[in-house]
N, C-alpha and C positions, 0 to 999 in steps of 0.2 A: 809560515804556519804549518804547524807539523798535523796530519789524520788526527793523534790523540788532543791534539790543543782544537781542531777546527769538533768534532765532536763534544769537545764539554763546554766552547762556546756557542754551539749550537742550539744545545741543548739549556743552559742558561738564559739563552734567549726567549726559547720555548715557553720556559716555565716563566719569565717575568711575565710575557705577554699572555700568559694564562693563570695570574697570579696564583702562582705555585712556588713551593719552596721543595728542595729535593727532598724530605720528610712526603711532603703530602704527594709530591709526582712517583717516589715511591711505591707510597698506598696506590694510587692509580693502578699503578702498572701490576700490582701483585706480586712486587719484588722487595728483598730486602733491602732496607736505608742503607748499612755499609755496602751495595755495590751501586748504589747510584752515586754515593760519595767518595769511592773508589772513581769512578768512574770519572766524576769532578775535578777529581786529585791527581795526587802523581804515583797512586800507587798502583793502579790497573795501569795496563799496556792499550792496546787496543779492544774494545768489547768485540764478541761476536755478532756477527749478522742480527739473530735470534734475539738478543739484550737488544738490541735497538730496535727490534719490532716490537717487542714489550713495549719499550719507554713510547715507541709512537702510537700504536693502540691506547696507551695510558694520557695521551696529549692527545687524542682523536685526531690523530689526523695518519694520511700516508706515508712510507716509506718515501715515494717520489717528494712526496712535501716535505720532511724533513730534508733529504739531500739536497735537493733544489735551491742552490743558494751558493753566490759566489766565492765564500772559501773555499767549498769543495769542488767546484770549476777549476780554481785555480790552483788545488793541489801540484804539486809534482811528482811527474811519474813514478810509481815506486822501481818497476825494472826498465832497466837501460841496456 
């Protein structure tokens, strides 16, 4: 799993278990719908830092709480 795939599975996950749809995690967060579905998609890269403290103050919860979780343990190093 690639940073950009464990990110928008993360974040799907989020939003079921806070029955949200990216429309209304959007509104949450104070962001526009195409970059949360950007984001979803394949057409952003990686969000910045910043965009995911958005989306996790919009999901009340912490930056540790969103990361916290074994896709992103078990990334692969990016430099070798």
């Amino acid at each position: 799993m690639t940073l950009k795939e464990a990110l928008a599975h993360r974040i799907n996950e989020l939003c079921k278990d806070k029955g949200l749809n990216p429309s209304s995690l959007a509104t949450a967060c104070g962001m526009d719908r195409s970059t949360i579905y950007s984001i979803l998609g394949v057409k952003s890269k990686s969000p910045e830092i910043s965009t995911i403290k958005k989306i996790s103050d919009g999901l009340d919860i912490t930056l540790g709480e969103f990361f916290s979780t074994p896709e992103f343990d078990s990334l692969e190093q990016e430099i070798k």
